[in-house]
C-alpha positions in Angstrom: -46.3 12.7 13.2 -49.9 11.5 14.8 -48.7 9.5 17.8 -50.9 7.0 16.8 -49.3 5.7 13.7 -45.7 6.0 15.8 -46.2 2.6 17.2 -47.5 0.2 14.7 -47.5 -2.9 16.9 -45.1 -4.7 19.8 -43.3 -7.4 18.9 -43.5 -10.6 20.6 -40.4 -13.1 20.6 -38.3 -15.6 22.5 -36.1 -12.5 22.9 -37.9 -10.0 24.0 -39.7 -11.5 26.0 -36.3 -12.9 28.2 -35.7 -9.0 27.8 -38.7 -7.7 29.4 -38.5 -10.2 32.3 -34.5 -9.1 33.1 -34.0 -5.8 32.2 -38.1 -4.4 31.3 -37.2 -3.4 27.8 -40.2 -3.8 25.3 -39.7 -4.1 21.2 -42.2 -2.1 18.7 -42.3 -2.0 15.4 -42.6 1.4 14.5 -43.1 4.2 12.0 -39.8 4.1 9.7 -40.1 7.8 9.6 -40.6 8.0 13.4 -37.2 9.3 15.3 -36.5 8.7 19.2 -38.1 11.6 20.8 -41.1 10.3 18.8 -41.3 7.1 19.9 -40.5 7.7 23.7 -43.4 10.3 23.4 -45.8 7.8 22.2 -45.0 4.9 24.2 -45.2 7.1 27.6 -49.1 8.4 26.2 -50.6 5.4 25.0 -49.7 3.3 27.9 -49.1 5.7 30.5 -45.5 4.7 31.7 -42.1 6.3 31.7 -39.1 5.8 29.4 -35.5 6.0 30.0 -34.3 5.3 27.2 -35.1 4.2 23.6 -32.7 2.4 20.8 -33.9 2.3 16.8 -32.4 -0.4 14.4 -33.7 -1.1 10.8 -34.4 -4.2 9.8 -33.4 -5.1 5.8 -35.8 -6.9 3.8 -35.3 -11.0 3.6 -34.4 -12.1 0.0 -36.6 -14.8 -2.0 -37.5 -16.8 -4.3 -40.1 -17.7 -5.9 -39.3 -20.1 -8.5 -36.5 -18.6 -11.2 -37.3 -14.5 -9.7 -36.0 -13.1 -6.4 -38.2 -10.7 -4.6 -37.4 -8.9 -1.4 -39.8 -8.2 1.6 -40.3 -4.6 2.9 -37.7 -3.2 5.2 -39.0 -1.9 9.0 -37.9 -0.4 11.9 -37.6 -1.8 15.3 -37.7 -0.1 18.5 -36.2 -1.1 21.9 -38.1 0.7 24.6 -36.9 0.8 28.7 -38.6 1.6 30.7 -38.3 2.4 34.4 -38.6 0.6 37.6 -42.0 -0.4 38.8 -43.2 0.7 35.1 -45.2 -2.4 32.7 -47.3 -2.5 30.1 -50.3 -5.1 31.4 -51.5 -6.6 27.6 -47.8 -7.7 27.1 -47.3 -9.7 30.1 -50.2 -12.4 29.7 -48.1 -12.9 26.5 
């Protein structure tokens, strides 16, 4: 897989962003046909930093409704990326 469409984009939330100050973990939405190797590879190119370690969950689809039908939005893969000591990614921390 093009290492470019690995990483679709970072995600950006109360709680990742308490985890990047603590522990420097960083959370991507990524590929769902992406595995870990993958995804460590194409962090450490595209921003030039090193991994330690890197955790996958999928994320299930909300229900809802829309007056009498139920629809169901896509289901997408998240990524939790740590990285080592000294090691950032500069657009993320203005953030």
């Amino acid at each position: 897989m093009e290492i470019n469409k690995v990483i679709k984009r970072i995600l950006v939330t109360e709680k990742s962003t308490a985890a990047r100050e603590e522990s420097n973990k960083y959370f991507f939405e990524v590929d769902p046909r992406a595995n870990k190797i993958e995804i460590g590879a194409a962090v450490e190119k595209l921003f030039k930093v090193k991994v330690i370690d890197v955790r996958v969950m999928h994320v299930l689809g909300k229900k809802k409704r829309m007056g009498k039908t139920i629809g169901q939005k896509s289901s997408w893969k998240k990524a939790v990326v740590t990285l080592a000591a000294g090691n950032s990614i500069e657009f993320a921390e203005g953030v």
